[in-house]
N, C-alpha and C positions, 0 to 999 in steps of 0.2 A: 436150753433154748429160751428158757423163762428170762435168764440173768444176760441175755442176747435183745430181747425184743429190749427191756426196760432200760438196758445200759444207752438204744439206739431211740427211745425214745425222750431217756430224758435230756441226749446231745440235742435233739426237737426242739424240745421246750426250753433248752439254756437259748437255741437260735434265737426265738422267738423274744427274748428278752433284750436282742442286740438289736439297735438301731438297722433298719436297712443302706446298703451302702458300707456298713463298715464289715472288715474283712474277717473278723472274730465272727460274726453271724453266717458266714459260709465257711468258717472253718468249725465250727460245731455243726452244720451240716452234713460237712466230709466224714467227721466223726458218724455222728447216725448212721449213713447210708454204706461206712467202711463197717459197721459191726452188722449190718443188716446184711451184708455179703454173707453172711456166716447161713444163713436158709434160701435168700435168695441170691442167686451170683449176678442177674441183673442189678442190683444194687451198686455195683463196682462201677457202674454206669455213669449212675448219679454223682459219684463223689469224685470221679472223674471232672466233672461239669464244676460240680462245687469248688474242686480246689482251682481248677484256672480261674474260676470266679473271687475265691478269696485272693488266687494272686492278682488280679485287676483291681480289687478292693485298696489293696496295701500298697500299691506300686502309683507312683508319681503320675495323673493324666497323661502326661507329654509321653508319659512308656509304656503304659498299660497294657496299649497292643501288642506290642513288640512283646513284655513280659507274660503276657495269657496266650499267644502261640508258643512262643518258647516252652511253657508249662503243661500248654495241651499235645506239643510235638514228644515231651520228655516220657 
């Protein structure tokens, strides 16, 4: 559980180093809170949230919505 917590914390801290807004910084999110599934299963919550967020990050304004329901429906 040790190499669980630290692997999900240091996806954290790589976030923390991404500009907000870009799509790298909620996709090292997804990571964290996808290995934090491993003691808490609310966690699958979060990275649920993150990844439609990273695909609104990477996707073109004019689609974003269109592509973060599409990703939140998947």
């Amino acid at each position: 559980m040790a190499d669980v917590r630290t692997t999900a914390l240091a996806a954290h801290a790589a976030a923390r180093e991404v500009e907000e807004g870009d799509a790298a910084r909620s996709a090292a999110r997804v990571t964290g809170q996808a290995m934090a599934t491993a003691h808490v299963a609310r966690h699958a919550i979060a990275a649920a949230i993150y990844a439609a967020t990273a695909v609104r990050d990477a996707t073109n304004s004019s689609n974003a919505a269109a592509a973060t329901i599409k990703e939140r429906n998947w």
